[in-house]
C-alpha positions as CSV (number, residue, x, y, z in Angstrom):
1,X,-52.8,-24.2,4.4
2,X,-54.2,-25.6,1.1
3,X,-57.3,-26.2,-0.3
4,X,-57.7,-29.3,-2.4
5,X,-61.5,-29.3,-3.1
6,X,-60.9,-28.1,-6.5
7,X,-58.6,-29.3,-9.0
8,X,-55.6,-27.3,-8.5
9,X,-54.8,-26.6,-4.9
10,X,-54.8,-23.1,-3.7
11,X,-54.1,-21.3,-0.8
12,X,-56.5,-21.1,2.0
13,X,-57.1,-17.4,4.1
14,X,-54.6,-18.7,6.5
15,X,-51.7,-20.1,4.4
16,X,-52.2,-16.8,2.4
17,X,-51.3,-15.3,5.6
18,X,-48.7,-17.8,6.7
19,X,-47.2,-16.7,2.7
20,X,-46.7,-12.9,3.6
21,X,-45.1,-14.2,7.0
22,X,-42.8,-16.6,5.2
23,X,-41.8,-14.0,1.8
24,X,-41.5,-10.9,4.8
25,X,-38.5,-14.0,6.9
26,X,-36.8,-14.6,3.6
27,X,-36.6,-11.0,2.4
28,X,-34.7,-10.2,6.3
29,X,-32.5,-13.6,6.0
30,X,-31.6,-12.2,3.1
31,X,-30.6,-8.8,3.6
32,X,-29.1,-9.9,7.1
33,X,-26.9,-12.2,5.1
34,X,-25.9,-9.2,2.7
35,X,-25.2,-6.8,5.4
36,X,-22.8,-9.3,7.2
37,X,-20.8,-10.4,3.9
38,X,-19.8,-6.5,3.3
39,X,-16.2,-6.4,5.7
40,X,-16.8,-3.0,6.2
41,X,-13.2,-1.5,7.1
42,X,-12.6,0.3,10.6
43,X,-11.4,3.8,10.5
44,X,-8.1,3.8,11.1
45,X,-4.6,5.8,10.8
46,X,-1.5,4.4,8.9
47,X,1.7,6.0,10.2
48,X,4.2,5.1,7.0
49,X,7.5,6.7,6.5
50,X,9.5,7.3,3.5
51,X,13.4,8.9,2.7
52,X,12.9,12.0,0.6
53,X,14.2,10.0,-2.2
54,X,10.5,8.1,-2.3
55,X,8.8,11.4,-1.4
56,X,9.9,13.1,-4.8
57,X,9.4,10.3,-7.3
58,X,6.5,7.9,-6.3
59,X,4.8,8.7,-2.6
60,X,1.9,10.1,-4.7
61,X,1.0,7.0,-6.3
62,X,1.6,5.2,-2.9
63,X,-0.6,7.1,-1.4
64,X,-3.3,6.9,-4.2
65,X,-3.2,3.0,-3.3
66,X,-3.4,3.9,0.0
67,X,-6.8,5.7,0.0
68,X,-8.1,3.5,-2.4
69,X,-7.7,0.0,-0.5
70,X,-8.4,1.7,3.0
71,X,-11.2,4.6,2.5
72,X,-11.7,4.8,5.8
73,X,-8.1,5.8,6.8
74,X,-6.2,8.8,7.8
75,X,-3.1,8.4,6.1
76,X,0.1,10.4,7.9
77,X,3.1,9.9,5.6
78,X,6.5,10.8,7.6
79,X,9.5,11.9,5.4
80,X,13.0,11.5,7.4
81,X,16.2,9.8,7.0
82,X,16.8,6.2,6.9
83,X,18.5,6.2,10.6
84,X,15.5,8.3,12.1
85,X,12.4,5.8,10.3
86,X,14.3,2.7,11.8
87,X,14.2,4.3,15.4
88,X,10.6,5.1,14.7
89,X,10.1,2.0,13.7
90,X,11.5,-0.1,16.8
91,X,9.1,2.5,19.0
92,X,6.1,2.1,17.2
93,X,5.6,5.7,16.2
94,X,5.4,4.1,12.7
95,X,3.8,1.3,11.0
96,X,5.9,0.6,8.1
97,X,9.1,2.6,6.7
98,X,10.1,2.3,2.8
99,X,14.1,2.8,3.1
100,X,17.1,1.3,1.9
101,X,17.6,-2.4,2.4
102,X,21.1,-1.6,4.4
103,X,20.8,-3.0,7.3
104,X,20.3,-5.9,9.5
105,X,17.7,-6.0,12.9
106,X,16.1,-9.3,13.7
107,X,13.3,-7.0,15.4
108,X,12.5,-5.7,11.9
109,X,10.8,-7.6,9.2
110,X,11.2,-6.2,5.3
111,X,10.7,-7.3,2.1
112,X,12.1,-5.7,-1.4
113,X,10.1,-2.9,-2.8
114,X,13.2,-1.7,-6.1
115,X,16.3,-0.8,-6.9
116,X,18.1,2.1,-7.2
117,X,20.8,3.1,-9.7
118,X,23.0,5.6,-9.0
119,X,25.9,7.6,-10.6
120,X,28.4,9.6,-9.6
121,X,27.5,12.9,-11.2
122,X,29.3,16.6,-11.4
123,X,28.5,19.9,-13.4
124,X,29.1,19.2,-16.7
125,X,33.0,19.9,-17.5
126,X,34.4,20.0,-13.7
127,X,36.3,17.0,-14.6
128,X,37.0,17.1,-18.2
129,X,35.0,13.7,-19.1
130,X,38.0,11.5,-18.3
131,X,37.9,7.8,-16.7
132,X,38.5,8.1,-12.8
133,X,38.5,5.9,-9.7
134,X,37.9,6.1,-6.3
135,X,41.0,8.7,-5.5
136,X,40.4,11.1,-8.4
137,X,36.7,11.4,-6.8
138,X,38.1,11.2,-3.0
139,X,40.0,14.2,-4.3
140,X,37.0,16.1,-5.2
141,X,34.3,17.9,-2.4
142,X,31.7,15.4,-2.0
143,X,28.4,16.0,-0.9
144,X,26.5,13.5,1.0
145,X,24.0,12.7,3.3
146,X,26.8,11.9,5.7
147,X,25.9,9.8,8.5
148,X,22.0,10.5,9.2
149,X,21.5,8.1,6.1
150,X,22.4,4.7,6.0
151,X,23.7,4.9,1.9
152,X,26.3,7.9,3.4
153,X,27.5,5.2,5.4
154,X,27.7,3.3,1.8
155,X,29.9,5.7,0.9
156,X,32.0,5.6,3.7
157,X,32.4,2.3,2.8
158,X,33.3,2.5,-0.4
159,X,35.8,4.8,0.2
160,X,37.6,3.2,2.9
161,X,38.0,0.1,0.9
162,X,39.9,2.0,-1.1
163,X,42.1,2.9,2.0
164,X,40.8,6.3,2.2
165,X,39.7,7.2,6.1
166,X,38.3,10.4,5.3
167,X,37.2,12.8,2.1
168,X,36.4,16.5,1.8
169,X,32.2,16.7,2.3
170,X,29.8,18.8,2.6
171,X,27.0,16.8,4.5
172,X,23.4,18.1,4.3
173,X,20.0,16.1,5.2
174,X,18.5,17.0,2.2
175,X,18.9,15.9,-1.2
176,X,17.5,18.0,-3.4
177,X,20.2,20.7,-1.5
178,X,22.8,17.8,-2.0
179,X,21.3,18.2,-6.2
180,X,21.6,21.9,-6.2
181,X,25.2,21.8,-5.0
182,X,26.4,19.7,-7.8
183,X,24.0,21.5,-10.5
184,X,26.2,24.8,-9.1
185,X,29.5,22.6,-9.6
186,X,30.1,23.1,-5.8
187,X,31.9,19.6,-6.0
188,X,30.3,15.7,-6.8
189,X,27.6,13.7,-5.9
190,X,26.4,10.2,-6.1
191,X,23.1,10.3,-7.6
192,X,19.8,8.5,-8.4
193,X,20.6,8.5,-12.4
194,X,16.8,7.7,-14.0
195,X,15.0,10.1,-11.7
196,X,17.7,13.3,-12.6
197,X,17.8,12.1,-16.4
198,X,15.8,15.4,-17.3
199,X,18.5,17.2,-15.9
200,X,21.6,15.1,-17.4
201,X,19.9,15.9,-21.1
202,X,19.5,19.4,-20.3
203,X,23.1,19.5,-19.5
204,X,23.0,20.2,-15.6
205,X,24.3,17.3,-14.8
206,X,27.3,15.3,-16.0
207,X,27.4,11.0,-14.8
208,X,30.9,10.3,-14.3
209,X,32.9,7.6,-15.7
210,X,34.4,5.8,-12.4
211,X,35.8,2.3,-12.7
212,X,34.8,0.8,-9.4
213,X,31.4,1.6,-9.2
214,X,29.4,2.1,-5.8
215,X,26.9,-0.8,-5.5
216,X,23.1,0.2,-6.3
217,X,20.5,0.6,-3.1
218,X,17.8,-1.5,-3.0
219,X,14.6,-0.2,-0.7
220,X,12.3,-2.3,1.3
221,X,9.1,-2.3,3.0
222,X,9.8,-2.4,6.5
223,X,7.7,-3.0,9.8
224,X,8.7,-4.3,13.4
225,X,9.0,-8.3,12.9
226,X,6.1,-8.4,16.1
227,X,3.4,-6.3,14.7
228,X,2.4,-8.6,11.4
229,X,-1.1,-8.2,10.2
230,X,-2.9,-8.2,7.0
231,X,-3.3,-4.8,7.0
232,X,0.7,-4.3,6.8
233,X,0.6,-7.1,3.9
234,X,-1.3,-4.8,1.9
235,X,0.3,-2.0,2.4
236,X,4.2,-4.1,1.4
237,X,1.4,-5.0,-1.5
238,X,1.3,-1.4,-2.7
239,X,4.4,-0.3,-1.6
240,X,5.7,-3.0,-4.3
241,X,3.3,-2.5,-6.9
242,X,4.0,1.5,-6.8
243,X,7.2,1.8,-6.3
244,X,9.3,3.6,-9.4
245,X,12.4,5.5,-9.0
246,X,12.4,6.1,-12.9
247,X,10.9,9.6,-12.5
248,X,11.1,12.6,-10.1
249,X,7.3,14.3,-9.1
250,X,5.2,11.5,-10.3
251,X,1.9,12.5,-10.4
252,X,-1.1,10.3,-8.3
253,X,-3.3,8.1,-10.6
């Protein structure tokens, strides 16, 4: 390999060769070693569903995340009420639901995502700006999401801890509809207060005064407690790091 007739050693014709041999095995250990490091991600779809309430403040951020962790991922977003993305859930048409934090199923694993604050808002004037309770809005039409959403059921609640089995709705799935109704003064509402507080200063909306207040919704990232993965971690990940209910149409980053 060497020749050591001279003073400094030097490569002979066949460790010259035996170099090129070597550098061309060291060059392809180390772009084999490369290539394996890079996880390249599968293709994939992500079935996530969200409440409408998620849709029109911060989905587009969510989804953003989304697309940017998982580039290889058709992402199917499935807006529906709370009722309808558990059932999904439990039959695996979906992978993970952001809804409120409501309910108890030991088949379903969640964690907390943020809070909601509501209000009990009218047109402005319907009710004179006076203190009320639970009768005085009992007494009112109130228009809710009714039974198709686990937060009407809060409502049911709320009033029938007050003793009152039954109020004057107007149920409707959606809630901008449920919004528009109360902008028109049709009757009252319990609403997300930050999201609507464009509309409050532009005097569509009034919050109401009531002294026992309904208790605020916190939403979770839920997924069926059997199908864990890492995948589903990083989606509860961005679920929690995008989550705002501050502000209607949010725009994707």
């Amino acid at each position: 390999m060497f020749d050591r007739t001279l003073r400094a050693s030097r490569l002979t014709r066949r460790g010259e060769e035996m170099f090129v041999i070597a550098k061309d095995l060291l060059e392809r250990r180390e772009a084999a070693l490369e290539k394996f490091a890079q996880v390249e991600q599968p293709e994939q779809h992500l079935r996530i569903g969200v409440t409408e309430l998620v849709a029109m403040t911060w989905l587009p951020r969510f989804v953003t995340a989304v697309e940017t962790q998982f580039s290889r991922t058709l992402f199917e977003p499935d807006v529906d009420d709370s009722f309808s993305l558990r059932n999904k859930l439990l039959h695996d048409q979906l992978d993970i639901a952001i809804l409120p934090d409501l309910f108890e199923d030991s088949r379903i694993a969640k964690k907390t995502v943020g809070k909601v604050h509501n209000a009990w808002m009218s047109k402005p004037g319907l009710l004179g700006g006076k203190s009320l309770n639970v009768h005085d809005i009992a007494a009112q039409r109130v228009s809710t999401q009714g039974g198709r959403s686990v937060t009407g059921l809060l409502y049911e609640e709320w009033f029938c801890a007050a003793g009152i089995n039954s109020a004057n709705h107007i149920v409707s799935n959606s809630l901008v509809a449920i919004i528009g109704m109360t902008v028109s003064g049709l009757g009252v509402a319990h609403l997300p207060k930050e999201c609507l507080q464009p509309m409050i200063n532009l005097g569509m909306l009034e919050p109401l005064q009531v002294s026992t207040p309904v208790p605020d919704v916190s939403f979770a990232a839920a997924h069926k407690a059997d199908r864990h993965s890492t995948v589903i971690d990083m989606l509860v990940e961005a679920a929690q790091a995008s989550c705002d209910f501050a502000q209607a149409f949010q725009a994707s980053e």
